[in-house]
ROLUMRO-639763 format. One record per residue (C-alpha): residue in one letter; y, z, x. Coordinates in steps of 0.05 Angstrom, whole numbers, padded with zeros to 5 digits, always signed. Each point is the difference from the previous one (the first is absolute). Last residue first. Layout:
N
AYZX
...
//
This chain:
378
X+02090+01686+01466
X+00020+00008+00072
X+00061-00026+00022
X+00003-00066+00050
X+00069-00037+00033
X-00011-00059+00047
X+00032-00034+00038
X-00010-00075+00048
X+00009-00055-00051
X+00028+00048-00056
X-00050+00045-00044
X+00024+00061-00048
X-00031+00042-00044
X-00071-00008+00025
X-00053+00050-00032
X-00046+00052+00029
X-00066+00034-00020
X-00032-00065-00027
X-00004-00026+00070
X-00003-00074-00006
X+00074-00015+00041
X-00025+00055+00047
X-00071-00035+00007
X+00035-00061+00015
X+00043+00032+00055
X-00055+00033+00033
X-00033-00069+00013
X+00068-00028+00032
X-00011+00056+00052
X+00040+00063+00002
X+00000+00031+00075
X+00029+00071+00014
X+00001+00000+00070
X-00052+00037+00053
X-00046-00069+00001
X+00057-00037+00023
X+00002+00042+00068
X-00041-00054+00051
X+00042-00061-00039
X+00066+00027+00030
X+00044+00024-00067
X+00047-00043-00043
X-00055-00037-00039
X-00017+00069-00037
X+00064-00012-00040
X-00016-00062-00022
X-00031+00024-00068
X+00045+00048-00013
X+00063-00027+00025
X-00016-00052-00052
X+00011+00043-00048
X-00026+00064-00049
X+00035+00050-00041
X-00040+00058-00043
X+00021+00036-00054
X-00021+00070-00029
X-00043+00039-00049
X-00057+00048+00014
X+00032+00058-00030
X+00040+00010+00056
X-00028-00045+00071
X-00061+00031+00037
X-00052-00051-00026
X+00017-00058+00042
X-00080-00031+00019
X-00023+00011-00074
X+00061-00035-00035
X-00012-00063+00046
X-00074-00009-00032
X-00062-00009+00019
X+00003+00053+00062
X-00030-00016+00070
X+00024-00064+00027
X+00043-00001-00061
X+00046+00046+00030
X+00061-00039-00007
X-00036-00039+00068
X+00033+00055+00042
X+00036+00056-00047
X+00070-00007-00034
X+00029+00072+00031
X+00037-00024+00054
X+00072+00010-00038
X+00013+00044-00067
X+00066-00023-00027
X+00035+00032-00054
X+00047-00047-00018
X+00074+00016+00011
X+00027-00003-00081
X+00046-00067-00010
X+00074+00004-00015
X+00045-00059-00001
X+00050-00039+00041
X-00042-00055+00015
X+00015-00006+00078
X+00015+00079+00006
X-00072+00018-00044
X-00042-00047+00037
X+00037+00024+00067
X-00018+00069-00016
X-00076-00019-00021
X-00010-00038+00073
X+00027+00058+00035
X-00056+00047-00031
X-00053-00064-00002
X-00054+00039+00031
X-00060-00045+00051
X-00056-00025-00002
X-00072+00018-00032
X+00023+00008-00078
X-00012+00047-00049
X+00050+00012-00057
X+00010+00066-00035
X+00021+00003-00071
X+00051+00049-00019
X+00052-00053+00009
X-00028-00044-00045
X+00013-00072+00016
X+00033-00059-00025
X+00074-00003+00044
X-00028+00013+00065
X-00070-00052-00014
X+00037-00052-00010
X+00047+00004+00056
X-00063+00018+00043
X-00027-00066-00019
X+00053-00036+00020
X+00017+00029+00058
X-00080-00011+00018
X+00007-00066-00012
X+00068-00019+00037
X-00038+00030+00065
X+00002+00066+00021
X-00001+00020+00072
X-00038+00056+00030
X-00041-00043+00043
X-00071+00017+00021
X-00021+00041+00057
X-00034-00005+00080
X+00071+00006+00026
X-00011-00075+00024
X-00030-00010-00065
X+00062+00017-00037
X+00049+00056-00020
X+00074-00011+00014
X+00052+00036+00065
X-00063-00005+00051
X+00001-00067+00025
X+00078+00018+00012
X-00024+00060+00033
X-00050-00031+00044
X+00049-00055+00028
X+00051+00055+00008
X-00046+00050+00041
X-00020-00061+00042
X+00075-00023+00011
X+00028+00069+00025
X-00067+00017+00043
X+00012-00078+00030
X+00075+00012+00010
X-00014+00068+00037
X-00042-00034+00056
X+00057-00052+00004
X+00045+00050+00016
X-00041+00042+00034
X-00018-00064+00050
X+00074-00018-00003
X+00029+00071+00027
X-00056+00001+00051
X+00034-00072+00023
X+00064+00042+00006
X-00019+00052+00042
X+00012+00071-00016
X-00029+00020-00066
X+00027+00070-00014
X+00041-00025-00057
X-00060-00051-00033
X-00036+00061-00002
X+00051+00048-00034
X+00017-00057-00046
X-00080-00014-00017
X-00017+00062-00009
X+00059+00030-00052
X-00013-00066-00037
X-00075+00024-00006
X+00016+00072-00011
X+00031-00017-00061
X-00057-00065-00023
X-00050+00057+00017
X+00039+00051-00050
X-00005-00047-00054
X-00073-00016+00002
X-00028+00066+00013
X+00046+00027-00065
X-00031-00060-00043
X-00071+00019+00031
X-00032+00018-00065
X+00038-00054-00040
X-00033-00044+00047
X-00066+00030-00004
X-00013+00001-00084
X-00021+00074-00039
X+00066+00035-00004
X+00015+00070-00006
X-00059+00038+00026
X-00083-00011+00020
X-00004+00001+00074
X-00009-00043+00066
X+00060-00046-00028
X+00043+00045-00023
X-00009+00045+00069
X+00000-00053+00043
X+00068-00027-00038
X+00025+00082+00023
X-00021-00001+00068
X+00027-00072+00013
X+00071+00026-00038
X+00001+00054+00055
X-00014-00039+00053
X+00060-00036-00025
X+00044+00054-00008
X-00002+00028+00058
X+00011-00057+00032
X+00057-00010-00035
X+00024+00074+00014
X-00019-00022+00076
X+00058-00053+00008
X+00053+00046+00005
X-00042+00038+00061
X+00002-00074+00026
X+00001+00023+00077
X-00024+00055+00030
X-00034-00026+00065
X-00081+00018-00007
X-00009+00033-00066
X+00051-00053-00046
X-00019-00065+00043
X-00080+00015-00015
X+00031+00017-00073
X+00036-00076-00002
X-00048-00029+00030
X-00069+00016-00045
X+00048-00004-00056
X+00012-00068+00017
X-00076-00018-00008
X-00014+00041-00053
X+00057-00043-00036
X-00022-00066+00023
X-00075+00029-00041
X+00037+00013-00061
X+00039-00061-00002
X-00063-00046+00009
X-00036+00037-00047
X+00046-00006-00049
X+00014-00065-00002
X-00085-00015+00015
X-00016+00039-00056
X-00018-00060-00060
X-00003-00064+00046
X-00030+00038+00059
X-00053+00037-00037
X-00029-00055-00034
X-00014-00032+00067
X-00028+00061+00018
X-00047+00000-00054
X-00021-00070+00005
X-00013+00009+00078
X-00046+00061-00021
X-00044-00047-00050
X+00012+00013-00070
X-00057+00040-00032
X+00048+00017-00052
X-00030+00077-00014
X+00018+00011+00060
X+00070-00025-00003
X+00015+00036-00067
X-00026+00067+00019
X+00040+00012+00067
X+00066-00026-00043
X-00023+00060-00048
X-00021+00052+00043
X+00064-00021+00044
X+00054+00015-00066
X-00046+00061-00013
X-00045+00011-00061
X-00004+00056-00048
X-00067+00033-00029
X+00042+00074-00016
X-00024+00069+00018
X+00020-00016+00080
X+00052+00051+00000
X+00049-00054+00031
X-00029-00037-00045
X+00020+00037-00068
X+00064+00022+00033
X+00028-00069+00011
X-00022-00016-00080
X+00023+00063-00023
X+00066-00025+00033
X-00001-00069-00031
X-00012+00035-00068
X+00072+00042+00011
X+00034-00058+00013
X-00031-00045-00050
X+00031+00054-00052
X+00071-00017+00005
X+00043+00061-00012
X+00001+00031+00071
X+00015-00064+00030
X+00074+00014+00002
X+00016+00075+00001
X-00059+00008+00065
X+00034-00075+00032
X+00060+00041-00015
X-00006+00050+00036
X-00034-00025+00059
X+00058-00054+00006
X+00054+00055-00002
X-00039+00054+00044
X-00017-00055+00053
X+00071-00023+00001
X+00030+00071+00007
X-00047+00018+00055
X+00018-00059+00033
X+00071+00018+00006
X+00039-00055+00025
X+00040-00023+00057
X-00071-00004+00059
X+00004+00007+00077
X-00058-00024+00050
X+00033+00016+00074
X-00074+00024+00023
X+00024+00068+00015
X-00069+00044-00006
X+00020+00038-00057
X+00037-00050-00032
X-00043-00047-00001
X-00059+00032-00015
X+00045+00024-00072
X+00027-00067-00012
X-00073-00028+00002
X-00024+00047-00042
X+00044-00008-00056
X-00011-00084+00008
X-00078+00012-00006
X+00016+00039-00068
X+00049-00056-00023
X-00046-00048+00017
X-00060+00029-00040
X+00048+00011-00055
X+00014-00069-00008
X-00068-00017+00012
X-00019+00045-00057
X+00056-00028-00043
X-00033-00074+00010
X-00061+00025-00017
X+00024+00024-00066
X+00017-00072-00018
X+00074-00007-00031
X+00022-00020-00064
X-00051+00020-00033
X-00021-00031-00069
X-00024+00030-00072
X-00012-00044-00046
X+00052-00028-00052
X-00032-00026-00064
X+00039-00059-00036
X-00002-00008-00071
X-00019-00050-00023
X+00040-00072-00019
X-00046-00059-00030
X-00012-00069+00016
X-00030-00045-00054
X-00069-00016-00003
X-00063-00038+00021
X-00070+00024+00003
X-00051-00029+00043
X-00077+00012-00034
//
């Protein structure tokens, strides 16, 4: 049965946010620490490297109050049991490469497939990291044998220290759990060293047709990483996913279901959270709406009637047994997005599951547009 109503005002809930990642204070104090040392060798053994502030200061102000800060948001202290848990080994986590590792054998994609794949997601990076071994490879070899760049090395430095460091989120089980976020401090201190490279190079090359070939040879690394990234800015099938976008539908729907729903209720749905998307509701209508509670890639493959009668019996972890459920076209295209050898490790929901939803006695339809959906159990 679709119901119909008037809008009406709730109360909004404010959740907890942070304003700033935790890993992004650990680098912070990472660099700091590397920076402290570096002043120190240099000092000792006369390298010319001066620095106007006290770092001691700094890392006692931001370690402070990152402790002060975070201390009264309780996902910081269950990401730490979590770090400690597998570091100790008496937790079943897996790793960032586990999982990628995983996911392509389990594919069955041939090996030119994979790497293909690779490319369009991590070629940016990969292209930036490995220019930036390169360079550092000169720059040190130029460091040991005639002195020069000792300005230079605290970048250095700090990129091999920012590979270490995305190795180690990506090898083990810590703050994030997706590579590029894991090599974020990799990434930015290649493109530094990179631009460091490239002028000391194109300064010590002495004819000018070698200053064209590195020219040009510096164009092409330029133009591929952009081409890549710009590929790269939205989901799609050349990044191997689906599009984030909504469509007028889905707006619609979501509209509906803002200003009719019990905030205590949880909603499953495989995409994505609408935090932004309930902010702007509330700015462009100038009302209050509660922030749904949204429970995402929980709605199992085939709505579990491949092995359970009825919808109820495949989500069974939800309060008292009661909640909503929203479903779209997304959903049933979504496995579309992927190569053809990995469709069989999406979530697929065939035309077939759909009529046994609409005849499941367990669940009813409160709202149906030409491409959403919005389910509660009865």
């Amino acid at each position: 049965m679709i119901r119909q109503g008037d809008r009406a005002q709730t109360n909004y809930r404010k959740s907890e946010t942070l304003p700033c990642h935790p890993m992004i204070t650990l680098i912070l104090l990472l660099i700091l620490g590397v920076f402290y040392g570096y002043v120190q060798i240099s000092n000792r053994f006369q390298l010319g490297f001066s620095c106007r502030f006290d770092i001691l200061n700094m890392t006692a102000i931001v370690g402070i109050t990152f402790v002060f800060w975070y201390i009264h948001f309780k996902s910081i202290s269950s990401m730490g049991k979590s770090v400690i848990s597998s570091l100790r080994e008496t937790r079943d986590t897996e790793t960032i490469m586990a999982y990628n590792l995983d996911m392509v054998s389990q594919s069955g994609a041939p090996l030119i497939r994979v790497i293909e794949g690779f490319i369009k997601v991590y070629g940016p990076a990969v292209i930036y990291i490995v220019v930036a071994l390169l360079i550092t490879t000169y720059l040190v070899n130029e460091f040991l044998t005639k002195r020069r760049y000792a300005d230079e090395m605290i970048y250095v430095v700090f990129f091999l220290l920012s590979i270490a460091f995305g190795a180690a989120l990506t090898l083990g089980y810590f703050i994030v759990f997706e590579f590029i976020r894991a090599t974020s401090f990799a990434i930015i201190m290649a493109t530094i060293v990179c631009g460091i490279g490239f002028y000391a190079l194109l300064k010590n090359t002495g004819t000018p047709n070698s200053k064209k070939i590195f020219t040009l040879v510096v164009v092409i690394i330029l133009c591929s990483v952009s081409i890549l990234s710009v590929f790269n800015i939205y989901h799609s099938p050349w990044t191997l996913s689906a599009g984030s976008h909504m469509t007028e539908m889905e707006t619609s729907g979501l509209d509906w279901f803002l200003t009719r729903q019990d905030g205590s209720t949880p909603l499953y749905f495989n995409d994505y959270n609408w935090n932004k998307y309930v902010r702007h509701f509330q700015e462009l209508h100038k009302i209050t709406v509660q922030q749904p509670l949204v429970i995402t890639g929980s709605v199992p493959h085939h709505f579990g009637y491949d092995q359970k009668q009825h919808l109820t019996q495949s989500i069974n972890d939800s309060r008292d047994n009661t909640y909503y459920m929203a479903t779209n076209e997304r959903l049933r295209q979504n496995y579309l997005a992927v190569l053809e050898e990995w469709r069989s490790l999406k979530d697929y929901y065939s035309e077939e599951d759909f009529t046994r939803l609409n005849n499941d006695s367990t669940i009813m339809k409160l709202y149906v547009n030409s491409e959403w959906e919005i389910w509660r159990t009865s």
